[in-house]
C-alpha atoms as a printed R data frame, in Angstrom:
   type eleno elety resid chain resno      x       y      z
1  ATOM     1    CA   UNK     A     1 30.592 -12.620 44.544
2  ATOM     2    CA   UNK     A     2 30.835 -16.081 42.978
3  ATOM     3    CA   UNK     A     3 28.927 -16.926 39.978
4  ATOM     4    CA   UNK     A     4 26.987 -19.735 41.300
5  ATOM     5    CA   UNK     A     5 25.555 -20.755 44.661
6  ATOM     6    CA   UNK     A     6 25.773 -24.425 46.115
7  ATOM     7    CA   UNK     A     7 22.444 -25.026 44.689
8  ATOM     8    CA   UNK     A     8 23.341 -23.701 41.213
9  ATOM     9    CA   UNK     A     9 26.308 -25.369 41.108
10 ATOM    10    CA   UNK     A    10 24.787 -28.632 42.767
11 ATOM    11    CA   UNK     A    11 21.536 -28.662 40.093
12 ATOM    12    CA   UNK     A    12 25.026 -28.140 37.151
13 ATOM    13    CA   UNK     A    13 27.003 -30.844 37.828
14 ATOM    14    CA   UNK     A    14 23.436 -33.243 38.168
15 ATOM    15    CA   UNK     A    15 22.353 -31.974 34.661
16 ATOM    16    CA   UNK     A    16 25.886 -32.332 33.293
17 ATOM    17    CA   UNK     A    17 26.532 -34.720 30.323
18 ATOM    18    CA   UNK     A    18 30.288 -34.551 30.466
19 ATOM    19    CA   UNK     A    19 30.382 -35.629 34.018
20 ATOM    20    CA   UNK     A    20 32.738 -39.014 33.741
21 ATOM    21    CA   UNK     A    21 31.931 -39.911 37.035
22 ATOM    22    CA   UNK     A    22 27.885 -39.728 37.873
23 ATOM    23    CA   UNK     A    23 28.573 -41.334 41.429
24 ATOM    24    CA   UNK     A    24 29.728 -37.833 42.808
25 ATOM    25    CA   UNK     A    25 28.487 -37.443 46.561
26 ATOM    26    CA   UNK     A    26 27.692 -33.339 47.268
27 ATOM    27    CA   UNK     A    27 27.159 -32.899 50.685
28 ATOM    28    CA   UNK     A    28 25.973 -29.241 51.817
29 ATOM    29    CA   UNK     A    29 27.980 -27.542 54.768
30 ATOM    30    CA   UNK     A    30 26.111 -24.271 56.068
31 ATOM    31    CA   UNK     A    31 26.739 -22.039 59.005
32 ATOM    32    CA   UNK     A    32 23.164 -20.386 58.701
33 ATOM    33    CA   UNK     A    33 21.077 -23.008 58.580
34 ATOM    34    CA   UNK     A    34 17.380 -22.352 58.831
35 ATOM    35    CA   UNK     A    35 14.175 -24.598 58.783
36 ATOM    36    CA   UNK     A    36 14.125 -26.105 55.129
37 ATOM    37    CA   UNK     A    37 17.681 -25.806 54.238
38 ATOM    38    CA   UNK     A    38 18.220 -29.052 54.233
39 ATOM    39    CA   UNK     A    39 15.056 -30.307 52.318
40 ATOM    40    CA   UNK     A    40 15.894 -27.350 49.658
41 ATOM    41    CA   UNK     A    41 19.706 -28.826 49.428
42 ATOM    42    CA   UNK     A    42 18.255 -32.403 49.231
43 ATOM    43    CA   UNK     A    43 15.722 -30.966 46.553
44 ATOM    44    CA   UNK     A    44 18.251 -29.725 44.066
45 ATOM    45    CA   UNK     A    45 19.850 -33.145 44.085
46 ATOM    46    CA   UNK     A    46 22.640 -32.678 47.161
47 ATOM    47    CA   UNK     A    47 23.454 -36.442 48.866
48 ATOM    48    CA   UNK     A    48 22.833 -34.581 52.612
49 ATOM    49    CA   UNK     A    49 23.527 -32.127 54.634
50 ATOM    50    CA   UNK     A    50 25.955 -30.823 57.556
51 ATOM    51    CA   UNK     A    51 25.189 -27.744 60.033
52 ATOM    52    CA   UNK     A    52 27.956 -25.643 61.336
53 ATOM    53    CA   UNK     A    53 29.250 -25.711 63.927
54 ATOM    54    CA   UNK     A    54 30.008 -29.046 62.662
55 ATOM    55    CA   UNK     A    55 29.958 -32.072 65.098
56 ATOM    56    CA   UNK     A    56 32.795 -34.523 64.489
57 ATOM    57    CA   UNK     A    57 30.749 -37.304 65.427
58 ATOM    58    CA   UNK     A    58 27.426 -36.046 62.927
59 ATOM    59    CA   UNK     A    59 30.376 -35.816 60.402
60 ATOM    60    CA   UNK     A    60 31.398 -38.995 60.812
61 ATOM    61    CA   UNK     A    61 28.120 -40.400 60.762
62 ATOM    62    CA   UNK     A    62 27.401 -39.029 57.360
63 ATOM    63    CA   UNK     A    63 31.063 -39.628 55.579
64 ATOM    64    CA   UNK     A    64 30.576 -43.019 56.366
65 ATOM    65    CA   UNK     A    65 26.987 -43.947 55.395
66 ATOM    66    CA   UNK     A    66 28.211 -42.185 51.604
67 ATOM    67    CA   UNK     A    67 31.449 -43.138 51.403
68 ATOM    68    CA   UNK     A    68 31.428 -46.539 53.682
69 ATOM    69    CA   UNK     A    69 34.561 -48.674 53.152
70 ATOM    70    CA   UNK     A    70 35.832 -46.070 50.829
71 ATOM    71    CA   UNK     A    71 36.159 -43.623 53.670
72 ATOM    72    CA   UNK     A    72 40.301 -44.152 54.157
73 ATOM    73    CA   UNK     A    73 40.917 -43.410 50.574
74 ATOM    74    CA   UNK     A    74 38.628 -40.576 50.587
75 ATOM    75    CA   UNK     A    75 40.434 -39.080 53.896
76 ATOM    76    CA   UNK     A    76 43.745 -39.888 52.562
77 ATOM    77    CA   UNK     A    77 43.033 -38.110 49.657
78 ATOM    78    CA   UNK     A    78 41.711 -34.818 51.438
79 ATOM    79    CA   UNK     A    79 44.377 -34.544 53.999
């Protein structure tokens, strides 16, 4: 069992002082989401929010409205 939950670790990195980037994007991925998950992710200071199944297109969507013009490096990066 992990020490922290996405919301722990979420409302952590938020409060953190020694973060050297504060422009880090946390986007919650669930595959039990239920009515309020995603205003309790937004709540403890998550960027948004992604359902499974995932839908490439709804993935898409939100990778580019966070990461915009950045999106290449960011995929190049992850691959």
């Amino acid at each position: 069992m992990p020490e922290m939950d996405g919301y722990d670790a979420t409302q952590a990195i938020r409060a953190s002082k020694t973060i050297s980037n504060p422009r880090i994007y946390i986007i919650a991925m669930t595959a039990s989401a239920m009515k309020g998950d995603k205003e309790k992710c937004l709540s403890v200071g998550m960027n948004d929010y992604v359902s499974k199944p995932v839908e490439p297109k709804a993935l898409e969507k939100i990778l580019n409205k966070w990461f915009g013009d950045e999106i290449e490096n960011v995929l190049s990066v992850t691959a």
